[in-house]
N, C-alpha and C positions, 0 to 999 in steps of 0.2 A: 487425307494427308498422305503424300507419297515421301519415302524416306529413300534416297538414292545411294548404292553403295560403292565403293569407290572405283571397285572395277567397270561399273556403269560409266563412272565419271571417267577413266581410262579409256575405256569404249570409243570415247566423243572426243578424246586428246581433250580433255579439260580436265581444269583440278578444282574441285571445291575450295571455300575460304577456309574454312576447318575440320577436323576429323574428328567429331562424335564418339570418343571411345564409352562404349555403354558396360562394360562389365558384365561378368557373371551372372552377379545379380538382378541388375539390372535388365538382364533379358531371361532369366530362369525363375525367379520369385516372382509370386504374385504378383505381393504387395508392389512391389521396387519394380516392377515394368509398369504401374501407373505413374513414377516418376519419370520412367524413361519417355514415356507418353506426354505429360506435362509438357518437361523440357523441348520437347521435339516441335511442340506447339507454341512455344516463346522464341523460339528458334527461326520456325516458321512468318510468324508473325513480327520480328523483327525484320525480316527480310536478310535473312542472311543464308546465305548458300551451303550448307553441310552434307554429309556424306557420313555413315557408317562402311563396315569393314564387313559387317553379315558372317556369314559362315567362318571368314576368314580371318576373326577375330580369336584368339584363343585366352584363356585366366591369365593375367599378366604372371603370375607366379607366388604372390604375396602369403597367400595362406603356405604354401610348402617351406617358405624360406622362413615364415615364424615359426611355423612349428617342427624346423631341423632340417628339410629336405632340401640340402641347397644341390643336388643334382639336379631334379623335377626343376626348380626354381629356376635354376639354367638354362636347362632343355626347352621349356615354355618360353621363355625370355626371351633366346635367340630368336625361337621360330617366329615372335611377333616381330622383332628388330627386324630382319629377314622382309617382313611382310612390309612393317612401313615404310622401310628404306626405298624397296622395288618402286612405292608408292608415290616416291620423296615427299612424304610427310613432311610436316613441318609446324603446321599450329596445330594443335588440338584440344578438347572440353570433355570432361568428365564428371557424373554427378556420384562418382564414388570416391572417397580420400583414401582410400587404400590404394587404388589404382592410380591415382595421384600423385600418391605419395614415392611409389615403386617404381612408374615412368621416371618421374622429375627427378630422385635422388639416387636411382639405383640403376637405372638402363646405362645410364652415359658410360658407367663401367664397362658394359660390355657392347660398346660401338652405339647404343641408341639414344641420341640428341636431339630433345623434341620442345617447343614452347608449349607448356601443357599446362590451363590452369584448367582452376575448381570450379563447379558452376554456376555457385554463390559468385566468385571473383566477376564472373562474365555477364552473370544479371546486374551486380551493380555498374558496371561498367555499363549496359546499354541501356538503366538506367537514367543515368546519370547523362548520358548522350542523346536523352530523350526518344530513343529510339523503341522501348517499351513504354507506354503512356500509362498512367493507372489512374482510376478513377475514386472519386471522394467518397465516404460514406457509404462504402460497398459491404460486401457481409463480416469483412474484419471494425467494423465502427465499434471501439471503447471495448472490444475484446480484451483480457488479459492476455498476453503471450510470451510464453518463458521460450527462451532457447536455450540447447546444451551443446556444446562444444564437442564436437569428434574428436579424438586424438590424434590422430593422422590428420588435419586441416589446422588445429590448434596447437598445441604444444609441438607436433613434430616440423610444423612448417611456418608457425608462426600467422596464419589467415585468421585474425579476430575480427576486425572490425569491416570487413567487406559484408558477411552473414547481416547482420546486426544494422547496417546500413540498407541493406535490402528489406529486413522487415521495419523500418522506418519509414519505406514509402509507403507500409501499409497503414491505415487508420486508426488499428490496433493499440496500446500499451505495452510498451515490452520491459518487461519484470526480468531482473535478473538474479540467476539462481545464488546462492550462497558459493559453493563450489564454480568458478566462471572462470573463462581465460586462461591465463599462465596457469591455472589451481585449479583445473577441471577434473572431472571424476570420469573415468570411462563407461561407460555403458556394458562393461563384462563381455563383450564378444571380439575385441581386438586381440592382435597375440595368438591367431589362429584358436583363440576358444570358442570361437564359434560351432567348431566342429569338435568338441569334444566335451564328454562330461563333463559335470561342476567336481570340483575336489569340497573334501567336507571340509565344513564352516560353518558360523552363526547362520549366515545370509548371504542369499546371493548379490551379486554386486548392481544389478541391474532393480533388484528392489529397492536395494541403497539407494539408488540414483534415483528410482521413483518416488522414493519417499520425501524426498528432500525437493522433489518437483511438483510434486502435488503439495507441500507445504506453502508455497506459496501463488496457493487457487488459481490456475491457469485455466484458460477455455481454451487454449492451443498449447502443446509442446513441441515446439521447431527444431527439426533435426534436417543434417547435409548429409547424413549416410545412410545407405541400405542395409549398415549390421545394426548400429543405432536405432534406425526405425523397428526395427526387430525387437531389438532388446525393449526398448522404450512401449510398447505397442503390446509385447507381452507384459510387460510390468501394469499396463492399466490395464488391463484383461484381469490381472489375478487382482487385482484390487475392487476389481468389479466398479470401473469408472469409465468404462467403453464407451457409454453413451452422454456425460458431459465434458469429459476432454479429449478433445481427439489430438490424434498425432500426426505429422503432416512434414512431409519435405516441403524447403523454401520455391522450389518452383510449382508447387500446388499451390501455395497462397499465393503467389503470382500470378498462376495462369487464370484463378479467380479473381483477380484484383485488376488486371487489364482492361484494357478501355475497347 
């Protein structure tokens, strides 16, 4: 799989149909660069023409500006505005809500106007357009599968029912947590707590969250984020459940569920 990057595509005086913004995590974590891999392979296999930013990609800003640092927040901001502009961006797909969330509702501020959905939004949509085919009785048949809601995709943008439609075309059962939707619980790592100790308390919040997800017996728990899948992933770790529920971005059960 060749992933081409847009100064490539500038190279050739052509512009990709969209711009791939992969994130931080998405290209520094492990875990979260096999989603970046999935997705790139649903991408692929759709047939659709994309492009990454590579080197020339920088943190959109999000963790500085939660946790107080709106100069950094700035300073990063522009220099991508700067970047897409040169680029004249225009659609783009990400499989992090943070980056999501900070393009779509916070760039326009400062000059950068981008059509940018989730990539949950983009799988159901192609979908739905038949352009991803999935096949019957594939290794999701009569699985249970809980999903949890990101906060940046859900309550900050209002994205419910795209997720939740995408693991509908898998084979699977999807069991819905207590805590769903409008009344979701975060997974403990948004609000720039990613990077910083827990403050004391009973409990941490991402046990919280596991607890009440493994209450109702899952063989998958479906997450759209890479801090999510963190929090989520270490939560059945310490539960010591690693080896009957796994945890899974929606374009991993995808890119298994393909025809």
């Amino acid at each position: 799989m060749t992933v081409k990057t847009m100064a490539e595509f500038a190279a050739e005086n052509k512009e990709p149909e969209i711009l791939f913004w992969v994130g931080c995590a998405g290209s520094f974590d492990d875990r979260a660069q096999k989603i970046t891999r999935a997705f790139a392979e649903i991408l692929t296999a759709a047939n659709i023409e994309f492009a990454v930013l590579g080197n020339e990609e920088a943190c959109t800003g999000d963790p500085a500006r939660r946790a107080g640092n709106e100069f950094l927040f700035q300073m990063v901001a522009l220099q991508n505005i700067e970047t897409l502009n040169m680029y004249k961006v225009k659609k783009m797909v990400t499989a992090c809500p943070h980056c999501f969330n900070t393009i779509k509702n916070e760039y326009p501020a400062l000059g950068g106007h981008y059509d940018i959905v989730h990539h949950t939004q983009l799988l159901q949509e192609l979908i739905n357009e038949g352009r991803i085919k999935m096949t019957g009785g594939g290794a999701f048949k009569g699985k249970r599968i809980t999903y949890h809601d990101s906060c940046y995709l859900g309550r900050a943008n209002g994205v419910y029912e795209a997720p939740r439609d995408v693991l509908k075309s898998l084979d699977g059962q999807l069991v819905e947590l207590k805590r769903s939707k409008t009344n979701g619980l975060c997974c403990g790592a948004g609000g720039a707590q990613m990077w910083k100790e827990d403050e004391p308390g009973e409990k941490r919040i991402n046990m919280e969250r596991i607890d009440e997800a493994l209450g109702v017996q899952p063989d998958i728990i479906a997450v759209n984020c890479p801090f999510c899948m963190t929090m989520m992933s270490d939560g059945v770790t310490a539960k010591e459940k690693q080896e009957s529920v796994m945890v899974y971005d929606l374009s991993e059960l995808i890119v298994q569920g393909m025809k």
